[in-house]
Every structure is written in structure tokens, then in C-alpha cells.
N, C-alpha and C positions, 0 to 999 in steps of 0.2 A: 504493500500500500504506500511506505513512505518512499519506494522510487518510482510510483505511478507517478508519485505528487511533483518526484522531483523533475519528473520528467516533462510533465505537465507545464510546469512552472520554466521549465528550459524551453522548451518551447515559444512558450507564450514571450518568454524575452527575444530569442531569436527572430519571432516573424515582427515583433515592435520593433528590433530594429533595421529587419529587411522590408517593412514597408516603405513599398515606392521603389525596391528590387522589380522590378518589371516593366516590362511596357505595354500603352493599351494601343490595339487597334479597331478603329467600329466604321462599320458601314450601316447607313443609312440611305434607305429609299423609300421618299413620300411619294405618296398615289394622290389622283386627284379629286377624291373623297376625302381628306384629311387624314386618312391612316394611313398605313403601310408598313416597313420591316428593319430590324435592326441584326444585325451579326454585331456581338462583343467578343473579340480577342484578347486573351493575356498571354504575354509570353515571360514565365518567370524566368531568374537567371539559375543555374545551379542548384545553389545552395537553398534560394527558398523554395524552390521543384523537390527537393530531394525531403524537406521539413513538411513541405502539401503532401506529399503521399506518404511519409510515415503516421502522419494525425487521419489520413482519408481524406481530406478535404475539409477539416473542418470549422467551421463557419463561427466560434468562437475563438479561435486563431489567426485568420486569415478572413479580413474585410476586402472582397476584389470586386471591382467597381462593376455595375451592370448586376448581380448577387441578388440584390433586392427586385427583382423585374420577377425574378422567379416565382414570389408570393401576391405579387401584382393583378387586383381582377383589371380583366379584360386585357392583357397582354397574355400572349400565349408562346411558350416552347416550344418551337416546330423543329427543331435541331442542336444536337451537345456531340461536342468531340473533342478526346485529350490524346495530344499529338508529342512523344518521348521524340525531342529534337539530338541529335549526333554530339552535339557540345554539353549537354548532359539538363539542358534547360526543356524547361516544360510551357505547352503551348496548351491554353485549354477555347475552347470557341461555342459560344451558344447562339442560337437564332430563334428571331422573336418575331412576334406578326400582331400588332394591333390595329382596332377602328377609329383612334384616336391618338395620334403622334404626342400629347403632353403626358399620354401612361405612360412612355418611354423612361419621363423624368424620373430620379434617382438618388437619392443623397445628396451633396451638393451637384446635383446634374438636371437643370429645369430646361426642361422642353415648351416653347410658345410656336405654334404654328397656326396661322388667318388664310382665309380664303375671301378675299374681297373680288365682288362684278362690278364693273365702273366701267356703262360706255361697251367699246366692241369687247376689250377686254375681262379676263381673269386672271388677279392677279394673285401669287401663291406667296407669302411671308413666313418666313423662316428664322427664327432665335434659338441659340442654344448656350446658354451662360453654365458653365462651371467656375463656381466661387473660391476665392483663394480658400486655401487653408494651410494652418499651422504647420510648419516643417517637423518632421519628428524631430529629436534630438539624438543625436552622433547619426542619422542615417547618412550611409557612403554615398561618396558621389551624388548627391541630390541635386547639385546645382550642373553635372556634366550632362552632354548628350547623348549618353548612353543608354540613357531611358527616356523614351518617347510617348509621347500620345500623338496618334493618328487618326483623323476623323475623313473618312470620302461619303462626299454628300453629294444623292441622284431626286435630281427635284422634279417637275413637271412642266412641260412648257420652255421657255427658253430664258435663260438669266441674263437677267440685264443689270442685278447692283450686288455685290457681293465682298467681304472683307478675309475672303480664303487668300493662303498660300499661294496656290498656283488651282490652274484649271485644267483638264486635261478628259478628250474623250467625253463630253458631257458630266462630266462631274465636277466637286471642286475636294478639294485636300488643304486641310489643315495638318500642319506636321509639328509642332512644338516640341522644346523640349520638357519631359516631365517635371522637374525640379521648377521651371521657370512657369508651369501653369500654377504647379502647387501654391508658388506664394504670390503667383500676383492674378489670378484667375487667367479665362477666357470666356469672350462672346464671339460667338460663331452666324452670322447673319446672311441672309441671303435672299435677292426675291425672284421669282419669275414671271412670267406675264404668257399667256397666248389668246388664243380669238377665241370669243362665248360665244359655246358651241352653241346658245337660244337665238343669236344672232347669224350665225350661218346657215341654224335651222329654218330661219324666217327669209331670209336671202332666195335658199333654194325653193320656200314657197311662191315667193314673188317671180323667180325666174321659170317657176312653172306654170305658172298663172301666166305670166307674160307670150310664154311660147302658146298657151291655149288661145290664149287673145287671139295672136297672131296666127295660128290656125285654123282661126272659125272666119273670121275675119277677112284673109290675104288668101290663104291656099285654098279653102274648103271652097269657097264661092267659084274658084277657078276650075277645080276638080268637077263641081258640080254642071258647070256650061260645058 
């Protein structure tokens, strides 16, 4: 019992101060109903891979961001996979599917996504703010690029205002480094726009009205003599 405890207790210091030992990667793709899908990746290094599989994964040792979506109504698990990487680090990956893009949100991770019609268009708004927090204390390397966060964002429509990294492929990519979100946050912004589809529905009425016009009208009478 008393090297359960001590064991326990080694642990639990171990993963406080390999938090933030990892990097995140997530993809996200909004639909144009306001829902859609999220994949979260972590890729630990080593040593905290090697402390998650002797505990099992467990969830009072290790706080790994995206964790809490799992108990979340109306987000659902549609996929999980733990990938043993050659350098001895552990990759774990779950995918998510909601009807509403702010169940996404997360511990310090708030999801804001609008759907505004204004005129021919529809416009799609996208916020994603992760709020600083507290740096552990002695964690390594917190302020190097060794540890990253990754965000590739698939919107609707075509983007026209955006404060990503780079764009690429109809996506856009935030790439940071971990240490530098931790203590001073990020907002992740993004809008798109395309034509309301009530508005080209109503087009194609008028341009069939128009041709009947012009058929009963020009041809038909011609047809008829």
C-alpha cells in the first residue's frame, strides 16, 4: 500500500512537471449549419508517453486538452487512436462531430461561431480564444519551440478576413509556439462570405419565369402560324 502511494505520489509530480511536455494539433471543419468536426492530437514526448501508459491514461494525472469534449452533451466521439511513435513518444488522436461549433469549447478553449445573411451574401464568423495561463513552475523548455500548438481551420465559403499564420489549400494554420500561447493567450479569427443560396434560388425562379415569358410570347405564337 505504502508504494502504491508512493508511487502515486511520483507520478503525480512527474506529469506537474511535464505539463506542457507535448504538442497539440487540431483540425477543425465548420459546415454551413453551424456544426461540424474537430480531430485533437497530442503528441507527448518520451518520458510523459512512457508515465500515460504506466497510470493507463489516467485522467487524474494527466489534464490533455480536448479530454473534457469526451463528457460533453451533444459532441460526439466518432474516432480515438494511440499511435507508439519510433522516438519513443506517444501520439494519441480523437474525432469529434457536433451540431453546434461552441460545444467544441473547452477549459480555457471558447469557441464563438455567427452565421449572418446580409444582402446577396452569407457571411460565416469564426473566434477561437485560448486564454493565457499560469506557466507551471520549473517546466523545461516552456518558452522553446519544441512544443507547439497547431490549429488548421476548413470554413465555408471563401475567406476574405483572417488573422492565421499562413493559408494554404483552402485552409488557414495557426502554428505557435506552446510556451508563448500558454502565457500570453490566442484569438484565432476568421470570416467567410459566399452567395445566399435564397437569393440564387429566387434568380433561377425569375430566369424561368423569364424564359416562359419569352416562350409563350416570341416562339409559341411563331410555332403556332
Amino acid at each position: 500500500m505504502k508504494l502504491r502511494l508512493q508511487f502515486y505520489l511520483a507520478a503525480g509530480a512527474v506529469a506537474f512537471i511535464c505539463c506542457g511536455c507535448f504538442s497539440v494539433e487540431l483540425q477543425t471543419r465548420v459546415n454551413r449549419k453551424g456544426g461540424g468536426t474537430r480531430t485533437v492530437g497530442i503528441v507527448m514526448d518520451p518520458v510523459m508517453a512512457g508515465m500515460y501508459n504506466r497510470t493507463a491514461g489516467s485522467d487524474k494525472l494527466f489534464k490533455i486538452p480536448g479530454q473534457g469534449l469526451l463528457e460533453k452533451p451533444g459532441v460526439q466521439l466518432t474516432g480515438e487512436a494511440k499511435t507508439e511513435l519510433d522516438d519513443g513518444s506517444l501520439k494519441l488522436t480523437r474525432n469529434y462531430r457536433t451540431g453546434r461549433m461552441e460545444l467544441f469549447s473547452d477549459g480555457n478553449d471558447s469557441i464563438r461561431f455567427k452565421i449572418t445573411r446580409s444582402g446577396l451574401w452569407v457571411y460565416y464568423e469564426y473566434l477561437e480564444s485560448i486564454s493565457a495561463s499560469k506557466p507551471e513552475p520549473g517546466s523545461p523548455d516552456s518558452g522553446q519551440d519544441i512544443y507547439r500548438i497547431r490549429h488548421e481551420l476548413f470554413m465555408p465559403g471563401q475567406i476574405v478576413s483572417h488573422n492565421s499564420d499562413s493559408a494554404q489549400f483552402g485552409s488557414l494554420i495557426w502554428n505557435r509556439p506552446l510556451g508563448q500561447v500558454t502565457a500570453s493567450g490566442l484569438a484565432m479569427k476568421a470570416i467567410s462570405r459566399e452567395l445566399n443560396p435564397l437569393y440564387l434560388l429566387f434568380a433561377a425562379v425569375l430566369l424561368a419565369a423569364g424564359g416562359g415569358c419569352l416562350y409563350w410570347y416570341k416562339v409559341r405564337p411563331a410555332n403556332i402560324s
